[in-house]
N, C-alpha and C positions, 0 to 999 in steps of 0.2 A: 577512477572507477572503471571497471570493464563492462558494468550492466548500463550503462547511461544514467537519467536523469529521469525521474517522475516528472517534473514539471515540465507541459510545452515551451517548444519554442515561440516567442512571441512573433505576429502575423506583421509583416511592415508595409505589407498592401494589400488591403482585403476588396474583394471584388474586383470589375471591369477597371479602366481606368473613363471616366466622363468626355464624352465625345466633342461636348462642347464646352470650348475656352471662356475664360471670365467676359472678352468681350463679346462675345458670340449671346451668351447666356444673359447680360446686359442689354445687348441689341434687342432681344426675346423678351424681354422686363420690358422696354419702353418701348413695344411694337404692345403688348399686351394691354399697358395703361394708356396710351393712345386710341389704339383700336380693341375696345374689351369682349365685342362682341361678336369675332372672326374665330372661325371653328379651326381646331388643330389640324385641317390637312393646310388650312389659309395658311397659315401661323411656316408650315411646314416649307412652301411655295415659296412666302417671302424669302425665306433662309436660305433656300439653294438659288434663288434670284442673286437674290442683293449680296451675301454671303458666301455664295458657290461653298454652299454646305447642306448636301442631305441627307436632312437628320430622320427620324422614326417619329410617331406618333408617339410611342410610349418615352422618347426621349425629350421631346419638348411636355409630354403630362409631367417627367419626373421633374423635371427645370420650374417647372409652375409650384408644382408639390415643394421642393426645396426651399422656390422662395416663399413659398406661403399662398401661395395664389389658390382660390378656388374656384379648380376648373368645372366642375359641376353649374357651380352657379353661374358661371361665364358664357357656358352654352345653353342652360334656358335661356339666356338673354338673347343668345344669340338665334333661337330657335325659335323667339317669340317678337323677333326684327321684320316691322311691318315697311315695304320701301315707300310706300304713300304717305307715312306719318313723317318716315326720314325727309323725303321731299321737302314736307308742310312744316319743319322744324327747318331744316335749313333756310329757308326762306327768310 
């Protein structure tokens, strides 16, 4: 045909490509279930620490979001983290 094709071409990559690797994002899952109560800039620190990866705020919430995590409820906990009671529990 010399008009082409109505129908698109189909997309073989849609969007950004995810900045963090399965182990990265991994690492980020069992830093979160160990420690539930550390806010996303923590979360963020660890990562370019231990990982020499710095990532975004909005890219560790999507990593949570993906796996199902909710981050809302993770930071009232973490915003309701008394250190005197921590103490008196650890004990």
């Amino acid at each position: 045909r010399a008009t082409g094709d109505v129908m698109k071409k189909l997309a073989i990559g849609r969007g950004h490509p995810q900045k963090l690797i399965h182990s990265d994002c991994l690492y980020l899952l069992h830093l979160a279930r160990h420690k539930p109560t550390l806010f996303l800039d923590e979360y963020s620190c660890r990562l370019e620490e231990y990982c020499d990866l710095p990532v975004s705020l909005a890219t560790i919430h999507a990593s949570f979001k993906r796996a199902g995590l909710n981050v809302k409820r993770v930071q009232k906990l973490a915003s309701e983290r008394n250190p005197m009671v921590h103490a008196a529990f650890v004990r």
